[in-house]
N, CA and C atoms as an extended XYZ file, in Angstrom:
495
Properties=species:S:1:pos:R:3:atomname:S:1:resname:S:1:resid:I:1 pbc="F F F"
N         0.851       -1.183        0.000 N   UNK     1
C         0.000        0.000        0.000 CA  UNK     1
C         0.889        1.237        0.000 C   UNK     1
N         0.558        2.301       -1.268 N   UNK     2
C         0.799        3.367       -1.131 CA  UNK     2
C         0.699        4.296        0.063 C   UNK     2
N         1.453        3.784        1.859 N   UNK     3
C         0.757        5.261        3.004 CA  UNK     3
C         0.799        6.702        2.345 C   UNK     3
N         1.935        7.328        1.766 N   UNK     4
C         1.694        8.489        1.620 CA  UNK     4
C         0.701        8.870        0.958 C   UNK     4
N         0.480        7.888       -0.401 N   UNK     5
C        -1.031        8.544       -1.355 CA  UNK     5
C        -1.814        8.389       -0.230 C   UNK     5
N        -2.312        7.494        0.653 N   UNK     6
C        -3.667        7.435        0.996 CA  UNK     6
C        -3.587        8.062        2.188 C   UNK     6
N        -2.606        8.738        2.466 N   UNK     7
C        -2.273        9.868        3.501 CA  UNK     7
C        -2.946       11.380        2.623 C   UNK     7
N        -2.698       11.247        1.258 N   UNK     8
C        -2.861       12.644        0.894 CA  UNK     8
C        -4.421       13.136        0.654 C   UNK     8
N        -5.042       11.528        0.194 N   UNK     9
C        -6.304       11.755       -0.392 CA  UNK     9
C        -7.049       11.498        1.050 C   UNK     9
N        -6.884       10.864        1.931 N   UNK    10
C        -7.666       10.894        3.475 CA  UNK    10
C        -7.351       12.487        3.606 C   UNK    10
N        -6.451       13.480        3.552 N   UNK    11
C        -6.156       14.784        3.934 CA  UNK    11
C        -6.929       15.296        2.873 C   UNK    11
N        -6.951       14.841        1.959 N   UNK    12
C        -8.091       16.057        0.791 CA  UNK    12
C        -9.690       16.182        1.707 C   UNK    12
N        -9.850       15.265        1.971 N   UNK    13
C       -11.062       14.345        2.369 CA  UNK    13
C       -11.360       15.536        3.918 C   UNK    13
N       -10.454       15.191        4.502 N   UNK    14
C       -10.417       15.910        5.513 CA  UNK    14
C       -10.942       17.263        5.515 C   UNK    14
N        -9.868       18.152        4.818 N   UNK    15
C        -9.771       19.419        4.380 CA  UNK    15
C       -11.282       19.965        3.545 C   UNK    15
N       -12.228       18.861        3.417 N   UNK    16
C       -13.345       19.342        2.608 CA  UNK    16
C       -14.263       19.276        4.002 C   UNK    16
N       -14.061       18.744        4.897 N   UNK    17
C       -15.077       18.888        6.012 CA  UNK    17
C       -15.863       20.155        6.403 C   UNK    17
N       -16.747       20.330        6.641 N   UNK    18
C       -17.737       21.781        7.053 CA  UNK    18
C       -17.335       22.296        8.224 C   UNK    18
N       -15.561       23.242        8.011 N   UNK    19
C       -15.131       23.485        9.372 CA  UNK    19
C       -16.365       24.404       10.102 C   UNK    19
N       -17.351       25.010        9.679 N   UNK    20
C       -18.743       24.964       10.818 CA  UNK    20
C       -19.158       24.241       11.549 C   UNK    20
N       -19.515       23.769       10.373 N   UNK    21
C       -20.033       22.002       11.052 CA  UNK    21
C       -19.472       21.317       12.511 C   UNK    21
N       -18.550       21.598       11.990 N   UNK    22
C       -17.123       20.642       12.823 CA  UNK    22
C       -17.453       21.597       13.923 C   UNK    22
N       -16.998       22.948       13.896 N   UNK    23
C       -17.009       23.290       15.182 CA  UNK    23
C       -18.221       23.295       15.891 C   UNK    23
N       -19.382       23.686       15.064 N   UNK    24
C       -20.893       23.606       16.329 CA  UNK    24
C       -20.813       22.477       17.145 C   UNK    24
N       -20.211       21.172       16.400 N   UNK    25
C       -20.878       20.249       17.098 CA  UNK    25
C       -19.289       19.748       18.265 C   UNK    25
N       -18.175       20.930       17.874 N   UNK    26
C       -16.948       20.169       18.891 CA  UNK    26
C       -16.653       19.098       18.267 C   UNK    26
N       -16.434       18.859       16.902 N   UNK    27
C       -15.771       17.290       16.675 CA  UNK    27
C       -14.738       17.689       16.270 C   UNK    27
N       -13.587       16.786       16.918 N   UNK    28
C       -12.128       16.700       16.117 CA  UNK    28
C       -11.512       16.293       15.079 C   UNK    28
N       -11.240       16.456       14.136 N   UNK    29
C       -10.411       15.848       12.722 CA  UNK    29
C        -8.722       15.516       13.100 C   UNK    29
N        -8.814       13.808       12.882 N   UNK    30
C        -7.435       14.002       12.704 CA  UNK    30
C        -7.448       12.484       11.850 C   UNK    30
N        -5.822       12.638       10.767 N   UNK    31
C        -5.506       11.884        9.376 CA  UNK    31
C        -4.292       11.284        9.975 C   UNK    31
N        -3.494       10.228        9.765 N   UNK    32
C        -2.595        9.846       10.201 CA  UNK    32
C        -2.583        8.377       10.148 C   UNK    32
N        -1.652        7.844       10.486 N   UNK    33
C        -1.803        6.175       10.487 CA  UNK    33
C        -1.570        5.651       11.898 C   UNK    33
N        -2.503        4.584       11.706 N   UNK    34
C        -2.322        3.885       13.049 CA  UNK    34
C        -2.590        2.302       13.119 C   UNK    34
N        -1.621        1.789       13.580 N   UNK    35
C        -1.574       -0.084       13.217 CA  UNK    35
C        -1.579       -0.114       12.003 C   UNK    35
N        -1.109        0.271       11.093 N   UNK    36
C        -0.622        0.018       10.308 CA  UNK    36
C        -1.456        0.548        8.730 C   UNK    36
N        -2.387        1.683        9.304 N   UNK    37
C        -3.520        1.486        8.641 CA  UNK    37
C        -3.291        3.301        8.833 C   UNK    37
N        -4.420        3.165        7.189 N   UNK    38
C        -4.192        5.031        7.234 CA  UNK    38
C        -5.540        5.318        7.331 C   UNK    38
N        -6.247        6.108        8.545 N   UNK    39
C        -6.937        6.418        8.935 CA  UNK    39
C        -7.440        8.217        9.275 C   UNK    39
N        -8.690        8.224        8.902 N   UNK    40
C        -9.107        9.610        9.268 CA  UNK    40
C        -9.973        9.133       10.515 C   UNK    40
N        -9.862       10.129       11.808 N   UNK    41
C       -10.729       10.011       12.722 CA  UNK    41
C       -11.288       10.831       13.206 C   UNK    41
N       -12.940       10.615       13.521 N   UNK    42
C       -13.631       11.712       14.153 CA  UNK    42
C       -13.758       12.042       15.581 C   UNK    42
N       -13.894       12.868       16.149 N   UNK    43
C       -14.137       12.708       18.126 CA  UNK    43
C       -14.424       13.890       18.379 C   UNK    43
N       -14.899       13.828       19.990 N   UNK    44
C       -15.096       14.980       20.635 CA  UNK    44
C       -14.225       15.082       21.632 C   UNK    44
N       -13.659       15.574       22.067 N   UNK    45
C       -12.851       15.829       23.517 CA  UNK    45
C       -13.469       15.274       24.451 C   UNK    45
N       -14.742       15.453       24.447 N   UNK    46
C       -15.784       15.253       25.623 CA  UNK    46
C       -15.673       13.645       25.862 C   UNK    46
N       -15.386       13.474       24.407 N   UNK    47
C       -15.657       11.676       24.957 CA  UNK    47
C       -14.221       10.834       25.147 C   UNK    47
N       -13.381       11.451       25.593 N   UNK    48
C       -11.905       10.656       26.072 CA  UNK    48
C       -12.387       10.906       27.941 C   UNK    48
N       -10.750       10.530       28.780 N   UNK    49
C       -10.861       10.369       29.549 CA  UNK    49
C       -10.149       11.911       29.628 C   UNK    49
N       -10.946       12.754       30.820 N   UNK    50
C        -9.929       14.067       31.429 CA  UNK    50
C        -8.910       14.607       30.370 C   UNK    50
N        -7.673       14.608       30.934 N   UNK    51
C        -6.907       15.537       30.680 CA  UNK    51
C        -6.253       14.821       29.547 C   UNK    51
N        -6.321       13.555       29.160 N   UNK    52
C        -5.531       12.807       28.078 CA  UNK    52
C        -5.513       13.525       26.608 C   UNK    52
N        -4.674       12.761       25.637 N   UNK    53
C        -5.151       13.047       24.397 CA  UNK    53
C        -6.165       12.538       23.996 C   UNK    53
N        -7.367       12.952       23.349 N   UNK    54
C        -8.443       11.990       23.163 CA  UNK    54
C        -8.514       10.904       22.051 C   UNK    54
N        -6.998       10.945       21.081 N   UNK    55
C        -7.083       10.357       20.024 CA  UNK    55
C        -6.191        9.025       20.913 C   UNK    55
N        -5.698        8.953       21.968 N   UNK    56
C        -5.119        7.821       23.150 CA  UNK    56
C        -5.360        7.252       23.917 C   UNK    56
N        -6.294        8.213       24.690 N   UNK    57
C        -6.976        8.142       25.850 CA  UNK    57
C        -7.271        6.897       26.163 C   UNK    57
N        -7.422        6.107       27.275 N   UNK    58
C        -7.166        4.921       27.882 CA  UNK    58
C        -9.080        4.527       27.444 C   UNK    58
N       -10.040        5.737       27.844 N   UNK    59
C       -11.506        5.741       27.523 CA  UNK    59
C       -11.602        6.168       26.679 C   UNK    59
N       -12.220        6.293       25.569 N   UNK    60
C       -12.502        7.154       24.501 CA  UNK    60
C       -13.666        6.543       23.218 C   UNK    60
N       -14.290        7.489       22.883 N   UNK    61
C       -14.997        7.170       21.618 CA  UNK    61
C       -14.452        7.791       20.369 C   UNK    61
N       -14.505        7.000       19.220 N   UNK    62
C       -14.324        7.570       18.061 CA  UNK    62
C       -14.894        6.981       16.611 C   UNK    62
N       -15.134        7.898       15.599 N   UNK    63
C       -15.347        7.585       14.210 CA  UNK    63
C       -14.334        6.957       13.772 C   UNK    63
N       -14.034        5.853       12.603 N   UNK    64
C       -12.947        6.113       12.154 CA  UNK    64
C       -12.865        5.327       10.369 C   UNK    64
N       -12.357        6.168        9.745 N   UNK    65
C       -12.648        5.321        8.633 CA  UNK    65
C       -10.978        4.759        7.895 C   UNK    65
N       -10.607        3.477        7.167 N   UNK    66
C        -9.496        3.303        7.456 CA  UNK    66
C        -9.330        2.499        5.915 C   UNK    66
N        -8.109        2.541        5.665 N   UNK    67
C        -7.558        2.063        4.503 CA  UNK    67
C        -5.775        1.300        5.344 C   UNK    67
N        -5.750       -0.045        4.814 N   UNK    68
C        -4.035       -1.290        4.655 CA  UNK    68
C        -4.377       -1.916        4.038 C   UNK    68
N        -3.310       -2.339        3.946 N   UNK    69
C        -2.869       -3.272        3.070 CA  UNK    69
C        -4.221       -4.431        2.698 C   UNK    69
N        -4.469       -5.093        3.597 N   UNK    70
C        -5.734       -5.707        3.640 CA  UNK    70
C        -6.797       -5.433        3.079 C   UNK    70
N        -7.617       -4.224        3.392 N   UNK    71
C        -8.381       -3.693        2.732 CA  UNK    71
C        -8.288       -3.034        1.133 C   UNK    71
N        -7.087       -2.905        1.212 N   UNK    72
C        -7.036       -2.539       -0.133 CA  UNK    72
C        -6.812       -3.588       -1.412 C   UNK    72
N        -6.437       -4.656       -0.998 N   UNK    73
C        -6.440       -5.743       -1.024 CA  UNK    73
C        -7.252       -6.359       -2.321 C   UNK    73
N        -8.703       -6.284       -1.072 N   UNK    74
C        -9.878       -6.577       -1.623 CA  UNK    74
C       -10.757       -5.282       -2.044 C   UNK    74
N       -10.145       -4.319       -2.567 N   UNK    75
C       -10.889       -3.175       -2.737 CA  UNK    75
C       -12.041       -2.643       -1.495 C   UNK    75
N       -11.861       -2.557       -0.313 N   UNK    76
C       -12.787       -2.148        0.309 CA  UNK    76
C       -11.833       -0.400        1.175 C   UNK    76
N       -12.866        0.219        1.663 N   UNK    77
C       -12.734        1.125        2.648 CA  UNK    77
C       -13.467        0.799        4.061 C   UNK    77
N       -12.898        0.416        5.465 N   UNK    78
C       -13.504       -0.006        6.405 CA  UNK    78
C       -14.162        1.326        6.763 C   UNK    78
N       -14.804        1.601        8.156 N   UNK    79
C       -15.239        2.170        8.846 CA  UNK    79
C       -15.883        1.677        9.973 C   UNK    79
N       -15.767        2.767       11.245 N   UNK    80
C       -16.608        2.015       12.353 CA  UNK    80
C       -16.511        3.121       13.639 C   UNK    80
N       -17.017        2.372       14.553 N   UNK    81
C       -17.154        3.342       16.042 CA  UNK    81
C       -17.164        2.783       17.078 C   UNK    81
N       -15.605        2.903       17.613 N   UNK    82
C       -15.312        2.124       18.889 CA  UNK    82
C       -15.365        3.097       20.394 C   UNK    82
N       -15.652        2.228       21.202 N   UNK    83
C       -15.658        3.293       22.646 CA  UNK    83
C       -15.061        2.183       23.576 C   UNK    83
N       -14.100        2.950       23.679 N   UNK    84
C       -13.136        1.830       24.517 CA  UNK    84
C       -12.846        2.466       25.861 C   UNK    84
N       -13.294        1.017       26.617 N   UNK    85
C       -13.279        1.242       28.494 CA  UNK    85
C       -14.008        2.713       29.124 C   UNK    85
N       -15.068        2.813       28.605 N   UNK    86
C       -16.352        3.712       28.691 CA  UNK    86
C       -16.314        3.851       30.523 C   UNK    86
N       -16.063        2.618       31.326 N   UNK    87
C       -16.337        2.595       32.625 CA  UNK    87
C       -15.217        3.691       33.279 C   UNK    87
N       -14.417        3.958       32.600 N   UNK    88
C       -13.201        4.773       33.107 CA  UNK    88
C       -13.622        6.420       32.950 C   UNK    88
N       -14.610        6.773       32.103 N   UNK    89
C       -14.860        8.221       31.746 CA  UNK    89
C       -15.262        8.419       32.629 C   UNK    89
N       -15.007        9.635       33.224 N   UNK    90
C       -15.205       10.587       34.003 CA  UNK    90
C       -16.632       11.310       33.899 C   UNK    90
N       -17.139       11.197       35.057 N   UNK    91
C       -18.709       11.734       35.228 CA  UNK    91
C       -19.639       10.817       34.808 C   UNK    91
N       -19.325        9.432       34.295 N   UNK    92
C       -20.257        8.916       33.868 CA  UNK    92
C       -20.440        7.183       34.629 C   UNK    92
N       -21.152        6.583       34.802 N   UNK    93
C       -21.274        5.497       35.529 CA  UNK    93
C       -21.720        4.670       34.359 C   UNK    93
N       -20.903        3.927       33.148 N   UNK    94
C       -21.388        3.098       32.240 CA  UNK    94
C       -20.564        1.893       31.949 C   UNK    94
N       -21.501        1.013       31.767 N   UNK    95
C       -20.781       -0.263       31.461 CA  UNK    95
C       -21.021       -0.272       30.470 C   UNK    95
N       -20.099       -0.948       29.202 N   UNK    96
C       -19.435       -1.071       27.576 CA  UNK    96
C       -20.800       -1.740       27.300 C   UNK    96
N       -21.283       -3.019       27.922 N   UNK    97
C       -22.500       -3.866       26.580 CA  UNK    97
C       -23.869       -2.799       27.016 C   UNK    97
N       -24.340       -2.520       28.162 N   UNK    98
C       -25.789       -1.402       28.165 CA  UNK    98
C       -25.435       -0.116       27.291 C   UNK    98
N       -23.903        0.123       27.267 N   UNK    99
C       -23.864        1.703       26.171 CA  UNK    99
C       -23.817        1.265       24.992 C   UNK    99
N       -23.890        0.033       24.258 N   UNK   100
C       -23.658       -0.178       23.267 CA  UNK   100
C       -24.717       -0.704       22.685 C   UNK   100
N       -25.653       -1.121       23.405 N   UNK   101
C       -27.064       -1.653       23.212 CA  UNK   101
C       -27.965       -0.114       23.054 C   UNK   101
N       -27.829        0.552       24.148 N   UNK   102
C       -28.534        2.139       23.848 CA  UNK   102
C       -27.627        2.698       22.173 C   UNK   102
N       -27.081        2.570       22.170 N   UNK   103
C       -26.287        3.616       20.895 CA  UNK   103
C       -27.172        2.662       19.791 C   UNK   103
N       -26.757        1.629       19.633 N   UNK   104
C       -27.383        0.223       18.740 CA  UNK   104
C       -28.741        0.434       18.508 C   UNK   104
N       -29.856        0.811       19.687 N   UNK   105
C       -31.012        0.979       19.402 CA  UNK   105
C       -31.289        2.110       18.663 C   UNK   105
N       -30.743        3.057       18.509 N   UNK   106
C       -31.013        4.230       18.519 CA  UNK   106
C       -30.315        4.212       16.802 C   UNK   106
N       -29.598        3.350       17.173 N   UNK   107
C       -28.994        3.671       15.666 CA  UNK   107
C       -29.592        2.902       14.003 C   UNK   107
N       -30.495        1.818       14.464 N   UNK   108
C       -31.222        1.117       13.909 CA  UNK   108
C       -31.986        1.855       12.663 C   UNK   108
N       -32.653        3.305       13.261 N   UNK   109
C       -33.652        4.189       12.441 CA  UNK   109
C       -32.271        4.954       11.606 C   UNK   109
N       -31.018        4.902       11.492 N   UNK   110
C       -30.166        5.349       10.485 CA  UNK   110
C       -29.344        4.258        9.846 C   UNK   110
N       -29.410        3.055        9.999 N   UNK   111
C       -28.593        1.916        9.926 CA  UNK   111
C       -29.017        1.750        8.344 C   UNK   111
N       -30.018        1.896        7.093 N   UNK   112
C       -29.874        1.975        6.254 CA  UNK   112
C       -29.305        2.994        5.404 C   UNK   112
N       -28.822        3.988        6.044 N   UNK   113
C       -27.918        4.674        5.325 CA  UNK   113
C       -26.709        4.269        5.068 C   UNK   113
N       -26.106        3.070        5.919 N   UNK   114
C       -24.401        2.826        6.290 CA  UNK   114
C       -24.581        1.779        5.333 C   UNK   114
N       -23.961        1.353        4.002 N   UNK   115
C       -23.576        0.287        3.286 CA  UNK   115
C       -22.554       -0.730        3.894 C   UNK   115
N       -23.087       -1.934        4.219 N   UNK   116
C       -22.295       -3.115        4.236 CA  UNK   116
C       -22.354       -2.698        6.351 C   UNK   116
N       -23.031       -2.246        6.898 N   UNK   117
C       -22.538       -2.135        8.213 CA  UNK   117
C       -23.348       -3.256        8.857 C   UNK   117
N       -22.845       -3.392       10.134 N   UNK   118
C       -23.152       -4.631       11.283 CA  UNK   118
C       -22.795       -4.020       12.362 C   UNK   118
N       -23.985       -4.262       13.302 N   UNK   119
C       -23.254       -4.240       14.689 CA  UNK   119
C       -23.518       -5.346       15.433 C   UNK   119
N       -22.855       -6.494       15.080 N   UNK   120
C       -22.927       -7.651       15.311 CA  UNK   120
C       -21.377       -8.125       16.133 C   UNK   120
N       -21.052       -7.293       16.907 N   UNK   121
C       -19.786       -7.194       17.676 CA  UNK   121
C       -19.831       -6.751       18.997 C   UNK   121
N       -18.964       -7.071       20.015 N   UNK   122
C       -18.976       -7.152       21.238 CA  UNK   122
C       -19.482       -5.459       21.766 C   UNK   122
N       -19.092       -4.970       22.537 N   UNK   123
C       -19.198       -3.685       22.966 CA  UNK   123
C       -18.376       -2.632       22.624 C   UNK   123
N       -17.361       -3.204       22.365 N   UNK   124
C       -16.152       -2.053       21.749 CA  UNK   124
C       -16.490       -1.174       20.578 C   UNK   124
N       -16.725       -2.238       19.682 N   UNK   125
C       -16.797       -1.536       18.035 CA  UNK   125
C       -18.606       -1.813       18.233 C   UNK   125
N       -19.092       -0.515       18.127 N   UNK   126
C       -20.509       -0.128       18.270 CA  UNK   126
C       -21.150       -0.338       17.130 C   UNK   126
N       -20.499       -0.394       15.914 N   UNK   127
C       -21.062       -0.535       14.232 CA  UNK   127
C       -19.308       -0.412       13.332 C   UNK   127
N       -19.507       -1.346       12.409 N   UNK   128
C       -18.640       -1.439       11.414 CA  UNK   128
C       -18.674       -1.878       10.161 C   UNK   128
N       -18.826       -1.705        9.322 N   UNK   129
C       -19.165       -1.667        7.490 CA  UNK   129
C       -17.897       -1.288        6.795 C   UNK   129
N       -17.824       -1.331        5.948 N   UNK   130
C       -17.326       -1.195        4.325 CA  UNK   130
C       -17.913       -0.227        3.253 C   UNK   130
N       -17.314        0.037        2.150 N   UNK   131
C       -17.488        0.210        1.217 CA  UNK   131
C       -16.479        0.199        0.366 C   UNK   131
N       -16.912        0.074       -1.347 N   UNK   132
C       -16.227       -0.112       -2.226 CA  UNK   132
C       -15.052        0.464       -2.458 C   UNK   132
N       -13.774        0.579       -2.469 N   UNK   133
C       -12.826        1.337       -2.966 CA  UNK   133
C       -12.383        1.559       -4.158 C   UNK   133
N       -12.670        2.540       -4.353 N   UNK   134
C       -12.134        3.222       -5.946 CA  UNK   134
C       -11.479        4.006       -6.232 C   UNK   134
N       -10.435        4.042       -6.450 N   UNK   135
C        -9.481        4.975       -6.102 CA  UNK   135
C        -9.617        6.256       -6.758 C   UNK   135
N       -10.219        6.877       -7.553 N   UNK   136
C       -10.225        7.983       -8.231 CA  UNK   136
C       -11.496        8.670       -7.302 C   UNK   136
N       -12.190        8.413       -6.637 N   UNK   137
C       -12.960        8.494       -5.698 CA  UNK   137
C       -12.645        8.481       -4.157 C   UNK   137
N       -11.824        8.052       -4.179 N   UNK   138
C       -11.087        8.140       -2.544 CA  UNK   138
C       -11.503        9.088       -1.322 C   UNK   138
N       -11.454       10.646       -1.645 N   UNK   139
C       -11.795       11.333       -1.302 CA  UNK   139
C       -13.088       12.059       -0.709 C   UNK   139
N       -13.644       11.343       -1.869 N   UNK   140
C       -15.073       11.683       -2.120 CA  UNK   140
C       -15.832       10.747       -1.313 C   UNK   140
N       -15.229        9.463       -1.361 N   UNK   141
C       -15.794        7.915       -0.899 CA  UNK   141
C       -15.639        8.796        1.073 C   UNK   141
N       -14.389        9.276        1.617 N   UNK   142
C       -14.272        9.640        2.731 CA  UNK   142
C       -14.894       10.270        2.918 C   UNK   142
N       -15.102       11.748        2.504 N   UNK   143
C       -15.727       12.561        2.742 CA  UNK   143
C       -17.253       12.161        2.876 C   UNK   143
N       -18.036       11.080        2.211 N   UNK   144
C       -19.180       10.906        2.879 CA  UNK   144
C       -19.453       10.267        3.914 C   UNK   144
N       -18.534        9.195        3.983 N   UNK   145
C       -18.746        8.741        5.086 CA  UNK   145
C       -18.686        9.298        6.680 C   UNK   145
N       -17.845       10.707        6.137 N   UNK   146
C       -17.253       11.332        7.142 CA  UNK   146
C       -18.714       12.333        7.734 C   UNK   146
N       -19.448       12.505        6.540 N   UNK   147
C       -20.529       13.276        6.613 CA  UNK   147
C       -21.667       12.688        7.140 C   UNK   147
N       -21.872       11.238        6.944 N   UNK   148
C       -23.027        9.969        7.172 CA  UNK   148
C       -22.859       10.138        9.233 C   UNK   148
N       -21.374       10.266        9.545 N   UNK   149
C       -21.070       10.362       10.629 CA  UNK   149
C       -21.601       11.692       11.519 C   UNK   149
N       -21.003       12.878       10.963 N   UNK   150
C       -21.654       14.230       11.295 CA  UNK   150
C       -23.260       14.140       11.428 C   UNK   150
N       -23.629       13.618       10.486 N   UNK   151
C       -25.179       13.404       11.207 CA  UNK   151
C       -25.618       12.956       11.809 C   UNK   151
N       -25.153       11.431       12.201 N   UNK   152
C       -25.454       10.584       13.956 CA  UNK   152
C       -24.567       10.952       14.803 C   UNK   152
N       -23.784       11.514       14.968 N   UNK   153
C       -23.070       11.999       16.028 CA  UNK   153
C       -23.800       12.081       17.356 C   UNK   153
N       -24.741       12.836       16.992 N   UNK   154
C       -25.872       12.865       18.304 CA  UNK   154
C       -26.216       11.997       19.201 C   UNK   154
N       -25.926       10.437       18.342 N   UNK   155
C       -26.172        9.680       18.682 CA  UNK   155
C       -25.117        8.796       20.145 C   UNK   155
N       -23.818        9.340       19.848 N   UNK   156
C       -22.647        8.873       20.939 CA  UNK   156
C       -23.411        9.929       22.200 C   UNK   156
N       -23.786       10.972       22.022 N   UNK   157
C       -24.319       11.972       22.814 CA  UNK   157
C       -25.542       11.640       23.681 C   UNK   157
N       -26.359       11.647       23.233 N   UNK   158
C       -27.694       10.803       23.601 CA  UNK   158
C       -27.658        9.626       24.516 C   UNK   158
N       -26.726        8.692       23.992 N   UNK   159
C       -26.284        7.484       24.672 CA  UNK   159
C       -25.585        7.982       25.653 C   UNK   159
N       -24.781        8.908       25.919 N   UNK   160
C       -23.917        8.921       27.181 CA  UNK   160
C       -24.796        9.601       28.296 C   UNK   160
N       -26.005       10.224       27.635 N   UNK   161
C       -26.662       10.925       28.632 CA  UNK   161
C       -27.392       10.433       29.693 C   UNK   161
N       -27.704        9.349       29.198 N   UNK   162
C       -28.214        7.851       29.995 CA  UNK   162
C       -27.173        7.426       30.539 C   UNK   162
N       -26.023        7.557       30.893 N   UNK   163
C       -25.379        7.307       31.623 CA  UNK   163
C       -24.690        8.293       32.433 C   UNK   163
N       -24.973        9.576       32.582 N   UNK   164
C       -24.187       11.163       33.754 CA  UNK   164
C       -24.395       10.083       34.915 C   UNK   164
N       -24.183       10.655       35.498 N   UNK   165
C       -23.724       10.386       36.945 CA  UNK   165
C       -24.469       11.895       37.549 C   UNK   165
């Protein structure tokens, strides 16, 4: 796998985001690779642990849509939304399978928008799908998905609210 191309076109992708958008709702953009994989990711500050980085954070939720070797492979683009060790966030009293069952329900009435998705996985990864990869499209392919995201967002929100403390 080309990292730098799919470093540049995840950054085109990026760079087209509705920095409005982005800011009303507090979500973070960040492009970079991680495990081995070149990834754009979405978040809020709100949803890591305290003072951490939230793209590290020991708790944290995030978007993330991802291109390796693997996936490219078989022509696909992954995507998904993990919230890892939820019981550790601060202000909130939640255990991983009840927050993931609330997000899951809720997410059902948008679940035909997401091509190829399942949330047929433990508590961690809340929903995860595919789509086609085409490379002259790359960008474009991110950028919606990135946008499919901006609109349930509400939804990591909603779910945590059922769980304040």
């Amino acid at each position: 796998m080309n990292t730098s191309l799919y470093l540049k076109e995840f950054q085109k992708a990026a760079d087209q985001l509705d920095k409005g958008l982005l800011s009303e709702k507090q979500i973070e953009v960040a492009v970079g690779v991680v495990l081995d994989s070149v990834c754009l990711k979405l978040y809020k500050k709100s949803w890591a642990s305290g003072l951490q980085d939230p793209l590290t954070a020991e708790s944290r939720i995030f978007f993330s849509i991802w291109v390796n070797d693997a996936t490219v492979e078989v022509q696909k683009i992954s995507y998904n939304i993990h919230a890892f060790k939820l019981r550790y966030l601060k202000g909130y009293a939640i255990q991983s399978r009840q927050f993931a069952d609330v997000f899951r329900e809720s997410f059902k009435a948008f679940e035909h928008q997401w091509p190829n998705v399942s949330v047929n996985y433990g508590p961690l990864t809340l929903m995860e799908g595919w789509i086609k990869l085409v490379e002259n499209n790359l960008p474009r392919e991110v950028l919606s998905l990135a946008n499919n995201f901006l609109a349930i967002e509400h939804l990591v929100d909603d779910a945590l609210l059922k769980f304040k403390k």
